[in-house]
N, C-alpha and C positions, 0 to 999 in steps of 0.2 A: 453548385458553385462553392470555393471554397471560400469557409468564414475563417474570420480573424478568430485568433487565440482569443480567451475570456481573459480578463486582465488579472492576475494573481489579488487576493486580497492582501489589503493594508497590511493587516499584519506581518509579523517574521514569514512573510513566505505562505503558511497555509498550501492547501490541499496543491491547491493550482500551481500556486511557487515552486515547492516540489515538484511536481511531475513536469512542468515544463524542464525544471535543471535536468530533473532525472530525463527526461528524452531528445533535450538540444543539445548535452554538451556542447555546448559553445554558440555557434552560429543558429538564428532567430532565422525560422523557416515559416512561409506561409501556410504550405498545406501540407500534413503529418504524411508522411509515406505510411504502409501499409506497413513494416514494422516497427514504427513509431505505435501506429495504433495498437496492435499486437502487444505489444511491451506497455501502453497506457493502461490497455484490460489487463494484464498481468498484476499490473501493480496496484490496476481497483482490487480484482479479486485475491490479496494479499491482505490489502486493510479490511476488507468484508470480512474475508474469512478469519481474520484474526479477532475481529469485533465478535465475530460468534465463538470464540476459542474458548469462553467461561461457560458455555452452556445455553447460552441465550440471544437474542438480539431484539431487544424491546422496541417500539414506534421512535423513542426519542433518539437512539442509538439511529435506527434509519434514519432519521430526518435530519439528526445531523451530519452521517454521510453523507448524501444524497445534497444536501445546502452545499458541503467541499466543493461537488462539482460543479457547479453554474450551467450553464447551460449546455446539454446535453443532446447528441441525434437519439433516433426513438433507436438505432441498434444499441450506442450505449444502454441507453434506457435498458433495453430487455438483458445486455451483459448483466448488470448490475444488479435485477432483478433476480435473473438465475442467481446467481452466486450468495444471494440471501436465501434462497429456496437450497443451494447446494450443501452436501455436507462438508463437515470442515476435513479437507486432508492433505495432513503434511505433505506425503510422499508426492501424491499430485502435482500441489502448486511447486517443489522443489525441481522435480523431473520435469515441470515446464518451464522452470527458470531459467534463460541463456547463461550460457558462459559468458561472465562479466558484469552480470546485473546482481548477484546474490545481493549484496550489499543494499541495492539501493530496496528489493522485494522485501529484506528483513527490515527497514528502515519504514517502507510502507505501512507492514502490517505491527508495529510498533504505532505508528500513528494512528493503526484500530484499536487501539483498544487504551485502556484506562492504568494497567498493569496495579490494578488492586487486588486481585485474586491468583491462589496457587496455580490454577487454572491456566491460568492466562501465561503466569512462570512458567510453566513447563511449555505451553505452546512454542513457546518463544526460542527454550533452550532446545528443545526437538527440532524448529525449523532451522535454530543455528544448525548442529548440527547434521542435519539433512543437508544445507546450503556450502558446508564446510566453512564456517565463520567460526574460529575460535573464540574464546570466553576474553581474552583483550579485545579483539576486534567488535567482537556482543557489546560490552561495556564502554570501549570511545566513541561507537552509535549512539547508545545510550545517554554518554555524556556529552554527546555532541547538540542530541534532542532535547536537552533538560531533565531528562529522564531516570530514574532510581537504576543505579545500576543490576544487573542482573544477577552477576558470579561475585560473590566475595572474596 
């Protein structure tokens, strides 16, 4: 049976805010079509993988992904799983990105991670890159997120 959407948190929006904008554009749908879903996993495993982009992804880093989503079927569940067990690759997640979503998967995997580390900088300019987001378009995300810009 199809369940109701998780209600985004209070906050500005959070994990669920996002992903719901990023796969309603517009009209509030009861139950996610199959490339809705498709494009959901896409965008967990954009913030996953960028969470491991510094080399790491500690318990607390999981739990607080994993708290973003609220409640979860057990396929998510195993998506989500793999993609912590998978290695991090640019080329991968960019070659699986639809035409027309770059923006919103760099936007995702901006919200994995902390952008404290060179690590993380280069993730990030690489997936631009890869996504074909130039260094303005990198930086009004960035400053759209709160976010230290990337390109000086």
């Amino acid at each position: 049976p199809p369940r109701p959407p998780a209600a985004p948190p209070a906050a500005a929006g959070g994990l669920g805010g996002l992903l719901n904008q990023a796969l309603q554009k517009g009209a509030p749908q009861e139950t996610p079509t199959v490339a809705q879903e498709q494009q959901a996993a896409l965008l967990l495993r954009a913030m996953i993988q960028a969470a491991k982009s510094d080399g790491r992804i500690d318990q607390a880093e999981k739990e607080a992904l994993t708290a973003h989503l609220g409640d979860v079927t057990a396929e998510e569940a195993r998506i989500v799983e793999a993609s912590f067990h998978a290695p991090v690759d640019v080329d991968a997640l960019a070659n699986d990105t639809p035409k027309g979503m770059e923006q919103q998967v760099y936007m995702m995997s901006l919200l994995g991670l902390d952008l404290d580390s060179q690590a993380e900088a280069q993730y990030l300019h690489a997936l631009a890159q890869k996504l074909g987001i130039d260094p303005k378009t990198a930086n009004a995300i960035h400053q759209k997120m709160g976010e230290p810009a990337l390109y000086s």
